[in-house]
C-alpha positions in Angstrom: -92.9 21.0 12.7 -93.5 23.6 10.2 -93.5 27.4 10.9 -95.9 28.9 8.4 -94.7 32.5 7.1 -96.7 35.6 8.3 -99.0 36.8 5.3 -97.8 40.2 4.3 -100.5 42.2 1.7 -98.6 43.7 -1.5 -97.6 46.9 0.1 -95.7 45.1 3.0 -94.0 42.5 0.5 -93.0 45.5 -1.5 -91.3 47.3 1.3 -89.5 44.1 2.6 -88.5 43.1 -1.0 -87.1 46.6 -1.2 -84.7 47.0 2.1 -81.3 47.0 1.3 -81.3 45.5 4.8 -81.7 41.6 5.5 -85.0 41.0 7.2 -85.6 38.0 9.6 -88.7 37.0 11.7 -88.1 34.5 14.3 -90.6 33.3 16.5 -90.6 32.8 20.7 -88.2 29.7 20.2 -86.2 30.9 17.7 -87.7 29.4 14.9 -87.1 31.4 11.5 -90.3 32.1 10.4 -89.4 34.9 7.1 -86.1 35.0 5.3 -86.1 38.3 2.8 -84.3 38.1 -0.5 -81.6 40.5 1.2 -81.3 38.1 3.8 -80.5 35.5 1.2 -77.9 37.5 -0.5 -76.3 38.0 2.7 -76.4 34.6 4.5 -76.0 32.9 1.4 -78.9 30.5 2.4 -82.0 30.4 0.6 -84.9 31.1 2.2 -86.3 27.1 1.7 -83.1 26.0 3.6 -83.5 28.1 6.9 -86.7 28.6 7.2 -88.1 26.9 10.2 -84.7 26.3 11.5 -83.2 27.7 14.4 -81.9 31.3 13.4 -78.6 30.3 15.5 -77.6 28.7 12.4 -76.6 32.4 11.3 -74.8 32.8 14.6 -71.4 31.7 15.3 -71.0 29.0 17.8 -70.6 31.3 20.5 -73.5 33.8 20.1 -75.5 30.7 19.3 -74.5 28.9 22.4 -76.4 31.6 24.5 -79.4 32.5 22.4 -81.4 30.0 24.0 -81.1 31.1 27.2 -81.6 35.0 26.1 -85.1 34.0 25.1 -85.7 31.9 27.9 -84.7 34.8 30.0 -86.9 37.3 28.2 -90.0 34.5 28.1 -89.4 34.6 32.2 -89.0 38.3 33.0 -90.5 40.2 30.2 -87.0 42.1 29.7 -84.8 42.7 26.9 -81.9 43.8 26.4 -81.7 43.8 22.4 -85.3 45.1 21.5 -85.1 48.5 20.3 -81.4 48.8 20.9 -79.2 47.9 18.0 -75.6 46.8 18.4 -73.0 45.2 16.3 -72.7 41.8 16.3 -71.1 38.8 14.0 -73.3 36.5 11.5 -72.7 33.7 10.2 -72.8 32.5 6.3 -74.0 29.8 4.9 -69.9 28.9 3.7 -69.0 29.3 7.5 -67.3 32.6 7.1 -67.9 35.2 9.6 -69.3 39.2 9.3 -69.8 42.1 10.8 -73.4 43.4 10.9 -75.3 46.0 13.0 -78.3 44.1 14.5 -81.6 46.0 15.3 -84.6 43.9 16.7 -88.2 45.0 16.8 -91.3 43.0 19.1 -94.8 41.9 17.7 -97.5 40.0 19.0 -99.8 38.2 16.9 -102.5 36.0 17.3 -99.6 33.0 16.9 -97.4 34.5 19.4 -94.5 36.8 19.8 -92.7 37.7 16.6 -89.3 39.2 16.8 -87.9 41.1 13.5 -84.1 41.1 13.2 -83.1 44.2 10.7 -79.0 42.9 9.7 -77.3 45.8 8.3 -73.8 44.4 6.5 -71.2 45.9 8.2 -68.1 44.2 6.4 -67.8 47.2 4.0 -67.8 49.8 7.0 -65.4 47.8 8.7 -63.1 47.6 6.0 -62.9 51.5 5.7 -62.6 51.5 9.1 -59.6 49.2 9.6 -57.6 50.7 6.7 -58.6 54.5 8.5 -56.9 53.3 11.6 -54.1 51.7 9.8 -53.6 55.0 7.6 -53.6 56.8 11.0 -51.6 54.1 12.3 -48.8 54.5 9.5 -49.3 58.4 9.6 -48.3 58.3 13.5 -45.5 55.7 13.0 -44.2 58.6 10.2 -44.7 61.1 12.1 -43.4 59.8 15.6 -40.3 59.0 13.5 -39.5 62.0 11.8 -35.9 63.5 12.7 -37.7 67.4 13.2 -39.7 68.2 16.2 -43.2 68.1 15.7 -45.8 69.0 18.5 -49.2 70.9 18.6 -49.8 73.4 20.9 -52.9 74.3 22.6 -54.7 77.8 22.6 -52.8 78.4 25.7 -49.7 77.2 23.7 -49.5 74.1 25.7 -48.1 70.8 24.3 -50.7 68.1 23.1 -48.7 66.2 21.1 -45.2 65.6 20.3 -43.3 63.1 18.5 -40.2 61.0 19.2 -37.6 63.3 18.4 -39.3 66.0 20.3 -38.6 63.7 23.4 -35.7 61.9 22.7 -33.6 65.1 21.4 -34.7 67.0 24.8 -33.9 63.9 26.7 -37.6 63.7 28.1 -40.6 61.3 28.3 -43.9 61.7 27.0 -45.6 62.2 29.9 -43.2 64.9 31.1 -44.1 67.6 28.5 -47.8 66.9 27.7 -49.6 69.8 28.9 -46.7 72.0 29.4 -46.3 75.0 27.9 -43.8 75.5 25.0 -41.9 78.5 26.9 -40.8 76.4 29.9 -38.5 74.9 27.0 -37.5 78.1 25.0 -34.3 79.7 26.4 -35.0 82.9 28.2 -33.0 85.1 25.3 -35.2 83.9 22.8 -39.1 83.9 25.3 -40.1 87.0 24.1 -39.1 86.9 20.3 -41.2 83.2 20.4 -44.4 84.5 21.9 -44.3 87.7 19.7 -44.1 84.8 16.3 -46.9 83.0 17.8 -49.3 86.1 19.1 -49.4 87.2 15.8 -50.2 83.6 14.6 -53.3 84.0 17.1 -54.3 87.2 16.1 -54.7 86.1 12.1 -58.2 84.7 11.3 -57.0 82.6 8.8 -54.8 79.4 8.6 -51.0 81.0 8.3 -47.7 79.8 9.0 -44.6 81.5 10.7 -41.0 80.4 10.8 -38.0 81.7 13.4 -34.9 80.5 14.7 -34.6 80.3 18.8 -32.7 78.3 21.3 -34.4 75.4 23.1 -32.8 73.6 26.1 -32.7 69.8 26.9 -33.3 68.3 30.2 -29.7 68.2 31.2 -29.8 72.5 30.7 -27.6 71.8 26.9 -28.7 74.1 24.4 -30.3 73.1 21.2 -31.0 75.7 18.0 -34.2 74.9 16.8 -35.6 76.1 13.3 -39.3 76.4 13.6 -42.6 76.9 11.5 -45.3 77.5 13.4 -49.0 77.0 11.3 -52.0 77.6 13.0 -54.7 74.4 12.1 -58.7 75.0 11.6 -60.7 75.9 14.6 -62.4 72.2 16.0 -64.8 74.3 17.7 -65.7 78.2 17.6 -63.3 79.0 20.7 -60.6 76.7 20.4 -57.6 75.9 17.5 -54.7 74.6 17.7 -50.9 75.1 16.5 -48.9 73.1 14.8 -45.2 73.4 15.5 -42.0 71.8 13.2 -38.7 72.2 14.0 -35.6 71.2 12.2 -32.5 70.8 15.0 -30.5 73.3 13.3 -27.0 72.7 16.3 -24.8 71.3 14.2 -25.1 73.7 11.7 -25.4 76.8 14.5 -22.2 75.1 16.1 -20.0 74.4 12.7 -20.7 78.5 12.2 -20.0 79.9 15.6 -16.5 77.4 15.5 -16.0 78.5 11.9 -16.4 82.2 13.3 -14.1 81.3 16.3 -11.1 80.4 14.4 -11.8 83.5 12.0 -10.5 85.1 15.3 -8.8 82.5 17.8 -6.1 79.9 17.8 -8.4 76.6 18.5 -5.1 75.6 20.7 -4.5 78.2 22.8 -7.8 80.1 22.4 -5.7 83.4 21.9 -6.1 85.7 19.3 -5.0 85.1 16.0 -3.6 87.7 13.8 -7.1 88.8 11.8 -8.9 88.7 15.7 -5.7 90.7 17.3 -6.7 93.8 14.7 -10.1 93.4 15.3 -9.7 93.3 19.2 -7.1 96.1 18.9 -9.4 98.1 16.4 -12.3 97.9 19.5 -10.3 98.6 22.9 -6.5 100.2 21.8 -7.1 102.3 19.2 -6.5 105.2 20.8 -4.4 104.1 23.8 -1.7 106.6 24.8 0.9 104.4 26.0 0.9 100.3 25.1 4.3 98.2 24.0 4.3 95.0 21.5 5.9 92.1 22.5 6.9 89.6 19.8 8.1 86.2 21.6 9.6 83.5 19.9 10.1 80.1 22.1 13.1 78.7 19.4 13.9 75.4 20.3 9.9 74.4 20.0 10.5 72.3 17.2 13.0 70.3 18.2 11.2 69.2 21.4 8.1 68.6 18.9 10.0 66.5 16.7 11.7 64.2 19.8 8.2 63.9 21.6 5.6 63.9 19.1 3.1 66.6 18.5 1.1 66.0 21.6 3.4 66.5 23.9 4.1 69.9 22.2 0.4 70.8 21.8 0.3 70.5 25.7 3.5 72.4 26.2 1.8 75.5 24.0 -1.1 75.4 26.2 0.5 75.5 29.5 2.8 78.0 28.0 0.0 80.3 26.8 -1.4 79.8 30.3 1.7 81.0 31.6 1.4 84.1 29.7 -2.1 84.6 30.3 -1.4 84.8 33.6 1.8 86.8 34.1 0.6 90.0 32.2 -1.7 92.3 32.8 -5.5 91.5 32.4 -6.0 94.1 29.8 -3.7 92.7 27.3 -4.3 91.5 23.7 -2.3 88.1 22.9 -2.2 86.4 19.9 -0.7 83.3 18.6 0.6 84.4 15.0 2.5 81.2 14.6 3.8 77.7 15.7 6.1 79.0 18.9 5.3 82.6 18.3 3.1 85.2 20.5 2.8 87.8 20.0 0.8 90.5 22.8 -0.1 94.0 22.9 0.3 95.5 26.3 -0.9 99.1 28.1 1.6 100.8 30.0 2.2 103.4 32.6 5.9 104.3 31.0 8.6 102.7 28.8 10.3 101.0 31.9 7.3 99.1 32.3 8.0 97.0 29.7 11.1 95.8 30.3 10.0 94.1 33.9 7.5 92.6 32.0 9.5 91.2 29.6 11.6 89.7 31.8 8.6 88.4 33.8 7.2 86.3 30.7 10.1 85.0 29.8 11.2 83.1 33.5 7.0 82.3 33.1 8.3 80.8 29.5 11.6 79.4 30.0 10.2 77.4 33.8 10.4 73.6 33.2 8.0 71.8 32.0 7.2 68.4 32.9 5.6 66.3 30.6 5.9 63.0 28.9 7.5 61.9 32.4 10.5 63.9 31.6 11.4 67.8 32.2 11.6 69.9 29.6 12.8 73.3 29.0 12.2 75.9 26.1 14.4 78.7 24.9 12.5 82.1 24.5 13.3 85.3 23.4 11.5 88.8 23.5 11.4 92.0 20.8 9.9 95.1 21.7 8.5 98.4 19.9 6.3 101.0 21.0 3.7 103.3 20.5 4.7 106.4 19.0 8.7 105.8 18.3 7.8 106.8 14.9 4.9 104.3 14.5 1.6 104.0 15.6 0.2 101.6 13.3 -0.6 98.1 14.6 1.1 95.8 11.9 4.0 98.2 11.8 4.5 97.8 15.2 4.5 94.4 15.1 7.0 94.2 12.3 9.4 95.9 14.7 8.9 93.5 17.3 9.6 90.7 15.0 12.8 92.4 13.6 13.7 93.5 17.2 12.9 89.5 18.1 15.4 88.1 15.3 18.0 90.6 16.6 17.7 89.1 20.0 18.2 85.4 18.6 21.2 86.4 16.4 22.8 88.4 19.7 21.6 85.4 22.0 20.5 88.1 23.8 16.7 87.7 25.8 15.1 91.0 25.1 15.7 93.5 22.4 13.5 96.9 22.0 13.7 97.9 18.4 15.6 100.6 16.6 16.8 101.9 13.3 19.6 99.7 12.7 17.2 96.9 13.6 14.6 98.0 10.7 17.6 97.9 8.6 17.9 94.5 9.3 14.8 93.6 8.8 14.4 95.0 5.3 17.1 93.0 4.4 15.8 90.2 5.4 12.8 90.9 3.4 15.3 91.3 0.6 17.0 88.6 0.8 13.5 86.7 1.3 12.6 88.1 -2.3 15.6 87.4 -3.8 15.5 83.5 -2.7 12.2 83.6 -4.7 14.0 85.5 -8.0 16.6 82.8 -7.3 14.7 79.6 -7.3 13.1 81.1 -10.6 16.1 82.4 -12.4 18.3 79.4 -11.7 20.8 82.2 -10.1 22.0 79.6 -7.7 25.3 77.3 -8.1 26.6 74.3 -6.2 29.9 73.4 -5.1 31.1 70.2 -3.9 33.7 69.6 -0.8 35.8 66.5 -1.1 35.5 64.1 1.7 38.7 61.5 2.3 39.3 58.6 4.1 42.0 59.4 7.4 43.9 56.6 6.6 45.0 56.4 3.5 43.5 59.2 1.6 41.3 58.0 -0.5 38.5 60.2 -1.9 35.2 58.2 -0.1 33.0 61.5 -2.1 31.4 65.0 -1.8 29.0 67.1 -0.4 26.9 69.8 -2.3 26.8 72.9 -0.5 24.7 75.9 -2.1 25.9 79.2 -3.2 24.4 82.3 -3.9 25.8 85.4 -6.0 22.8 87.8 -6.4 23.2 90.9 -9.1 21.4 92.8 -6.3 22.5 91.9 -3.2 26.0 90.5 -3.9 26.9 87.1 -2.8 24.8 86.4 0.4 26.2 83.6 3.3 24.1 79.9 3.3 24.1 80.6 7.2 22.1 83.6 6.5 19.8 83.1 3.5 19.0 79.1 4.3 18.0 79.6 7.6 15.6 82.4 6.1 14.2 80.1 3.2 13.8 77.5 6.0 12.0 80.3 7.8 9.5 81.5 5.0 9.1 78.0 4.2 11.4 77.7 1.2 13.5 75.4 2.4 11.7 72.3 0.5 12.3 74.2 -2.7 15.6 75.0 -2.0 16.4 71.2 -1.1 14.8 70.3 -5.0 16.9 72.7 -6.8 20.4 71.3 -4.9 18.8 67.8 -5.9 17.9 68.3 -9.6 21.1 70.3 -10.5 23.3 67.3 -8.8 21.9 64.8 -10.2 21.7 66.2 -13.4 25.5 67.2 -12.8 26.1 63.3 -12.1 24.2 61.8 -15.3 26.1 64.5 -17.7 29.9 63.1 -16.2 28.5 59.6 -16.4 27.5 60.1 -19.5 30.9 61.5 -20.2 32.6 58.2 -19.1 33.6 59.5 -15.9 33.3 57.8 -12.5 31.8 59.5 -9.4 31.6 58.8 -6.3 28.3 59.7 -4.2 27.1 62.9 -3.5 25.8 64.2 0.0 22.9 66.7 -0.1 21.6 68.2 3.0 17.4 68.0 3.3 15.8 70.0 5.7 13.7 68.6 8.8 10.4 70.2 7.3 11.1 67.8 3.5 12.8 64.9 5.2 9.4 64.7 7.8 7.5 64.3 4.4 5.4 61.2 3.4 6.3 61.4 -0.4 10.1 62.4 -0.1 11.2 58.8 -0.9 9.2 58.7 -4.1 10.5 61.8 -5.5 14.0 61.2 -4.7 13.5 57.9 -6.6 11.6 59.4 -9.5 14.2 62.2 -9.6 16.5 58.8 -10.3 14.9 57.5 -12.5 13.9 60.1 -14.9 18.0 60.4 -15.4 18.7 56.8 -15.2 20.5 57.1 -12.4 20.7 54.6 -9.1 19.4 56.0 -5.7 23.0 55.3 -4.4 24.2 57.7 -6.7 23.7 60.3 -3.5 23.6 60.2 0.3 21.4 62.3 2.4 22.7 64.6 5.6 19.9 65.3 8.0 20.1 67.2 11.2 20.6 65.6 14.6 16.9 67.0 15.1 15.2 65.2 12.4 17.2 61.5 13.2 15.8 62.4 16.8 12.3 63.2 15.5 10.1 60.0 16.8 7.2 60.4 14.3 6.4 57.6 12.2 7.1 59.2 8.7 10.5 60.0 9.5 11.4 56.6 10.7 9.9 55.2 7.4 11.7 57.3 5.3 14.9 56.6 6.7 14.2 52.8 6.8 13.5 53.4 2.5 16.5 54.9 1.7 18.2 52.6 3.6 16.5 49.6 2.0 17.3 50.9 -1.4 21.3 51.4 -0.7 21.4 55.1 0.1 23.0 56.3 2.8 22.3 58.5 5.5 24.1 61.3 7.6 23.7 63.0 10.7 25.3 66.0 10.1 26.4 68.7 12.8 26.4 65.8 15.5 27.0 67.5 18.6 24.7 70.5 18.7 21.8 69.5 19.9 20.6 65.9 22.0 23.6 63.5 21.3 22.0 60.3 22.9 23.5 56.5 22.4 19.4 55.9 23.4 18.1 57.2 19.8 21.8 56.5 17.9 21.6 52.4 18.4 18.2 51.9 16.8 18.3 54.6 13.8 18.9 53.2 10.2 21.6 55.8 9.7 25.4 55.2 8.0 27.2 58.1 9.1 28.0 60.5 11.8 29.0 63.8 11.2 30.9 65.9 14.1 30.6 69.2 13.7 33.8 71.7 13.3 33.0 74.0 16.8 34.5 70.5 18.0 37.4 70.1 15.9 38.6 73.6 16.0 40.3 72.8 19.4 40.1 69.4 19.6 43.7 69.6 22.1 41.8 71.3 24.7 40.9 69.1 27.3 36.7 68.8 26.8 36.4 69.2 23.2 39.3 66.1 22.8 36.6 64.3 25.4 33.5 65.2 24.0 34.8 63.8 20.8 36.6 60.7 21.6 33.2 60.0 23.4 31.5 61.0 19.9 33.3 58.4 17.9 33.3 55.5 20.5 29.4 55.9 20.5 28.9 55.6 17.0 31.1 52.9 16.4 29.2 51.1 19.7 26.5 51.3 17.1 28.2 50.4 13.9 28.2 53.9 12.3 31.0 55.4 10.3 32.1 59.0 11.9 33.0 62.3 9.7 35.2 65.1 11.2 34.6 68.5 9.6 36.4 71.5 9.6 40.2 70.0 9.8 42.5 72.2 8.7 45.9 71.2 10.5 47.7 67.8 9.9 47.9 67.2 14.2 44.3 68.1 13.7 43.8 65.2 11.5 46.2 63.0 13.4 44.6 63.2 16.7 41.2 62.2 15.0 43.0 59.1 13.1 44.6 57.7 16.7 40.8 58.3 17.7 39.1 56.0 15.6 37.7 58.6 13.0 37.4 57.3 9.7 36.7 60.3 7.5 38.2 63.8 7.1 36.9 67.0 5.7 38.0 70.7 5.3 40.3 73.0 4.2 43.6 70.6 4.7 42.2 68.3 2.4 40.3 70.7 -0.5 38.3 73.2 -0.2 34.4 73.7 -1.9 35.1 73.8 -5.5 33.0 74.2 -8.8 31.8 71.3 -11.0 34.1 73.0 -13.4 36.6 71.7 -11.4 36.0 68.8 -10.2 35.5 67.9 -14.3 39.3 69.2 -14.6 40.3 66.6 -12.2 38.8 63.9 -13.9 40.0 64.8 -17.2 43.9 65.4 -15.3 43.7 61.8 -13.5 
């Protein structure tokens, strides 16, 4: 049955022809009875095809599953709940795909019935601008949620409305913990009244502004955190409230990387003591103008050789538990400093002179107590030198340059404690000469080598030579090894001194093989800072190589310390000169930690005993300790040098012993390249 369209005169047409709207007129069962041309362009139906249909055909299948029974409802009760109240519903095209629209119905009675008018305004558009709002929002949060700086806003009443991730998650809290709560609960104390000053002023401004500072913040755990902020107020949303937006880039790192940097401008990370910059600034802010104070230079000597046995851990932990020691022992106003390795050095008030001298001894039994560490017990050697204030100094580092000349008069007495004098300035400005003149040396070529034969017991033979260094200065005369090695090992020369004997040997051994003459190796002593070097190997072999020379062309004498030195580049470098046929020697065996423990496993050739043994090798312990000497090294395969012989029953006991080489003064004594050429030329 046909639904006949309402007649509309040509003002109505002309409005309903005009709405940008669709326009649809259904009757009491639903029947489409006018379908405007917007309609048409929004169903996609044209008006022929609907018209007198069901208007659920612009429905999806579930709105037009209940229509029905909405206008049977209405028809019975006389309510609706749509007429005059729009709402946003779905329509349906005429291809099946689904919209948005915003439906508003309107109510006529006619003389055919009840006419409902259905205004559908497309919504897709709206929608659209809608869903990509929220997803810009979306992505906006998900950036800012995720953003490493703190980000909140703060209320008028600087309360937290909204943080991000990193707010929470860098403070350790949830959410929900810090929403509402004001900023100051998480500002450290120090730094409350510098924050609300920043942000007063921000409250006080009428326009937008921003504000940056620096301030403290704590976490939940009570850890501090240094926060840099900028604080922007954002436009008012209403005339008596705004809001404040807060960033803040966690600045600790940074903060914590300055205040260490600035630490060990001062302090000795290990020990925490002063260093030597931090000791004048301490002593520029609290001694100054003492009356009565003493220095105290302390050097604990046989450090390194415990560091080299056990590895530097174990001496790192002996340092602090000796620094703790000292700490402890001497009074609470005292300046200490760690200058160096196994140095401290303190600064100490007095009541009188004498006072110094108990305390001296006091710190070193504190010193010189066991240790136990590493499961064993160890002991360090320590001695003390002493100035004070106002024996004709009252300058800080002068002071402490007699304690250090005072302390190297105490090693070389073996004495505990010295207190310094004239004679001991004397010997410290020779040392400082003789420092200087190493330096002029090394650069002058002043220096000369002389090599001592070396002889095998039993028949004779000449088995080679050692290099041993000697120094004729034009200013100082001709100064002992003992005295200025030890110093260039001291002032950490002692590499460049090891070079020089190196390069002028074995250029001394390509010029005679050059010459057609044969020589037999070479022993040059290396000291325990070169020989614990990563790259000695390689420039002993380039050092070869340059000259054409094979690495066996020398032998290297170490110290008992270095062979017992456990750390992994020493063993490598002994196990490469061994690999590439150049031998090694202990030299001075007997001095420090004999041990068959460390002997059996070490990749050494030779062992060399020193002459304190072989000087009275009858008397009952020194013919012991020897014998013992050379049965342990040949338990472990090693050759064994005697030095020092200068009698023929010295040689003979050591030949009855086992001992297979011989050197000293009955044999030859150091002589000149010069010479040695003379011999080849004579034999």
């Amino acid at each position: 049955m046909s639904n006949p369209e309402p007649q509309f005169d040509a003002i109505q047409q002309a409005i309903m022809d005009a709405a940008v709207d669709a326009i649809i007129i259904i009757n009491e069962k639903g029947l489409i009875s006018y379908f405007s041309s917007s309609a048409e362009r929004l169903f996609g139906y044209d008006r022929v095809e609907v018209l007198g249909q069901n208007v659920k055909v612009l429905m999806p299948a579930k709105d037009a599953h209940a229509h029905d029974g909405y206008l049977q409802n209405y028809a019975r009760s006389g309510r609706a709940k749509v007429i005059g109240i729009g709402r946003d519903v779905l329509g349906r095209r005429k291809d099946g795909s689904i919209f948005p629209m915003h439906l508003s119905v309107g109510e006529a009675k006619t003389a055919e019935g009840r006419l409902f008018v259905g205004i559908c305004h497309d919504l897709s558009e709206f929608k659209g601008l809608l869903e990509q709002l929220s997803s810009a929002e979306r992505r906006y949060k998900d950036i800012i949620q995720y953003q490493r700086e703190f980000i909140c806003r703060l209320s008028s009443s600087l309360r937290l409305s909204f943080v991000n991730n990193a707010f929470c998650e860098q403070l350790g809290y949830q959410e929900s913990e810090v929403m509402g709560i004001s900023l100051m609960e998480f500002i450290h104390e120090d730094d409350r009244q510098k924050v609300e000053s920043i942000l007063n002023r921000l409250r006080a401004e009428q326009d937008e502004a921003s504000l940056s500072l620096s301030c403290a913040v704590l976490d939940q755990q009570g850890s501090t955190h240094f926060i840099d902020w900028t604080f922007r107020t954002l436009p008012a949303s209403s005339e008596f409230h705004y809001e404040i937006q807060a960033i803040g880039n966690n600045i600790t790192e940074q903060v914590k990387a300055k205040q260490h940097a600035k630490f060990l401008a001062e302090y000795d990370s290990l020990t925490g003591f002063f260093n030597k910059d931090g000791l004048n600034r301490a002593f520029a802010r609290t001694l100054g103008n003492a009356e009565h104070y003493a220095v105290f230079f302390t050097d604990c000597y046989r450090f390194r050789l415990i560091n080299e046995k056990y590895g530097q851990d174990v001496g790192d932990l002996m340092l602090i538990e000796a620094a703790q020691r000292i700490k402890s022992c001497m009074p609470a106003d005292s300046l200490i400093c760690r200058p160096g390795a196994d140095d401290f050095l303190l600064v100490v008030p007095l009541e009188d002179k004498a006072q110094a001298l108990q305390l001296a001894e006091t710190l070193l039994q504190s010193i010189i107590e066991p240790y136990f560490l590493a499961g064993e017990k160890l002991v360090l050697s320590a001695v003390v030198g002493i100035s004070f204030y106002g024996d004709g100094a009252t300058d800080l580092p002068v002071l402490v340059r007699q304690a250090e000349s005072a302390m190297f008069e105490a090693k070389a007495s073996h004495h505990p404690v010295r207190v310094y004098h004239q004679d001991i300035h004397q010997q410290l400005t020779m040392r400082l000469e003789i420092e200087q003149g190493i330096r002029r040396a090394l650069d002058l070529n002043l220096f000369e080598v002389v090599l001592q034969a070396k002889y095998n017991l039993a028949d004779m033979n000449l088995d080679g030579y050692e290099a041993l260094i000697r120094w004729h200065d034009p200013e100082l005369g001709t100064v002992s090894p003992q005295v200025f090695v030890a110093i260039a090992e001291k002032v950490n020369l002692g590499i460049e001194l090891d070079i020089w004997v190196l390069s002028n040997v074995l250029r001394q051994i390509c010029a005679w093989r050059n010459a057609g003459f044969e020589v037999k190796p070479i022993a040059v002593n290396i000291t325990a800072a070169h020989f614990s070097l990563p790259g000695l190997f390689s420039q002993v072999e380039r050092m070869t190589a340059e000259l054409d020379l094979p690495m066996n062309c020398i032998e290297l004498e170490i110290t008992e310390g270095v062979a017992m030195g456990n750390s992994q580049v020493i063993m490598d470098n002994l196990q490469l000169f061994k690999r590439h046929g150049v031998n090694i020697a202990i030299d001075d065996f007997g001095t420090g930690y004999s041990s068959l423990g460390y002997l059996k496993d070490l990749p050494v050739q030779l062992l060399k005993i020193d002459r304190v043994f072989i000087k009275d090798i009858e008397h009952p312990k020194n013919y012991g300790l020897v014998n013992a000497m050379i049965a342990m090294a040949d338990a472990v395969g090693m050759r064994v040098l005697a030095e020092g012989i200068e009698t023929e029953r010295q040689r003979d006991i050591l030949l009855k012993m086992g001992c297979d080489l011989g050197q000293g003064y009955l044999f030859a004594k150091p002589v000149s390249y010069a010479e040695i050429e003379a011999n080849f030329l004579s034999a």
